[in-house]
C-alpha positions as CSV (number, residue, x, y, z in Angstrom):
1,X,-5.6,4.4,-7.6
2,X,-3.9,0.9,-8.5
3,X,-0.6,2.4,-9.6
4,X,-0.3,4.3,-6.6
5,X,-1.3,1.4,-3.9
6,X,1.1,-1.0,-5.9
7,X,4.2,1.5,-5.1
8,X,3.4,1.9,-1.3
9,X,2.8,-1.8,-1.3
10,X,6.3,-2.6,-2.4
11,X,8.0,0.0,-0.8
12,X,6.7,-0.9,2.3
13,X,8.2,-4.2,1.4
14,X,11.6,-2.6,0.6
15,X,11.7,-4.0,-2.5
16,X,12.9,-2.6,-5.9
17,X,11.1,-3.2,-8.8
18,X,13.3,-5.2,-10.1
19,X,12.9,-7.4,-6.9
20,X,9.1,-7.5,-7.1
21,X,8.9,-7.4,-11.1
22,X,11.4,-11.4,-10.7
23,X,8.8,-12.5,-7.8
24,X,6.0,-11.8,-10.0
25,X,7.4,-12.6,-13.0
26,X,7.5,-9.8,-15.0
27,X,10.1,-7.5,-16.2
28,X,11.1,-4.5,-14.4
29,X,9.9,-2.1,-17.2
30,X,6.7,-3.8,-17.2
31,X,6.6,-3.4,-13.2
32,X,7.3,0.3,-14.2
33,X,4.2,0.9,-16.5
34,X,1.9,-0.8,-13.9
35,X,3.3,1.3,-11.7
36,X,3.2,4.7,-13.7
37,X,-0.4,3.7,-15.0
38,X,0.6,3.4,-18.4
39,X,-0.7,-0.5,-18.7
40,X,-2.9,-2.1,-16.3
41,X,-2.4,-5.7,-15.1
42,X,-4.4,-8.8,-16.0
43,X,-6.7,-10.9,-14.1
44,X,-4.7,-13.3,-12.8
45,X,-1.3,-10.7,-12.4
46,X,-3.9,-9.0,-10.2
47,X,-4.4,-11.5,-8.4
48,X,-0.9,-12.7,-7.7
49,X,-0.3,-9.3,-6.9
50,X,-2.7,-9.3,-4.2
51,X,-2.1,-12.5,-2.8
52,X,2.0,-11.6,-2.6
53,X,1.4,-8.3,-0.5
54,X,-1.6,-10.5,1.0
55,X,-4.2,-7.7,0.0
56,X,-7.7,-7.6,-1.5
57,X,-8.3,-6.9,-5.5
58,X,-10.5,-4.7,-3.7
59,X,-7.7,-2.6,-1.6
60,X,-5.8,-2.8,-4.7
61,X,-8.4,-1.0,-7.0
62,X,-8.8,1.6,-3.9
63,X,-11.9,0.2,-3.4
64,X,-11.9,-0.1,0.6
65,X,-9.0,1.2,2.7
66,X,-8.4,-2.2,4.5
67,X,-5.8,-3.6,3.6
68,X,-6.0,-7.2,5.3
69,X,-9.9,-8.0,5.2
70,X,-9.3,-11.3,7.4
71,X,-8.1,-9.5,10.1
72,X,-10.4,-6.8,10.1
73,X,-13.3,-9.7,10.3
74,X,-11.5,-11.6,13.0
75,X,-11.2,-14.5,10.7
């Protein structure tokens, strides 16, 4: 699930959500609800998401388990 992928993504960053709420411009409690499923991000929050941890919308929505889809093709 998103929630879950967007924790393990920023912990793997070692980042608090405080930390990752400022880079992505959001509050920390709003960082919170993404991250406890009670709201879901927007389009383009998605996607700024995914490009920070340099991830797919796909991976994100636990759609495919690969995480860097560039690499995986070579590209």
């Amino acid at each position: 699930m998103f929630k879950d992928r967007l924790v393990a993504l920023r912990k793997e960053k070692n980042l608090s959500q405080s930390q990752l709420g400022e880079i992505l411009s959001i509050t920390q409690r709003s960082l919170s609800r993404l991250e406890t499923g009670e709201t879901f991000p927007d389009e383009q929050l998605l996607n700024d998401i995914a490009d920070f941890f340099n991830v797919s919308v796909d991976y994100l929505m636990d759609r495919t388990n690969i995480k860097d889809i560039y690499n995986w093709l070579g590209i």
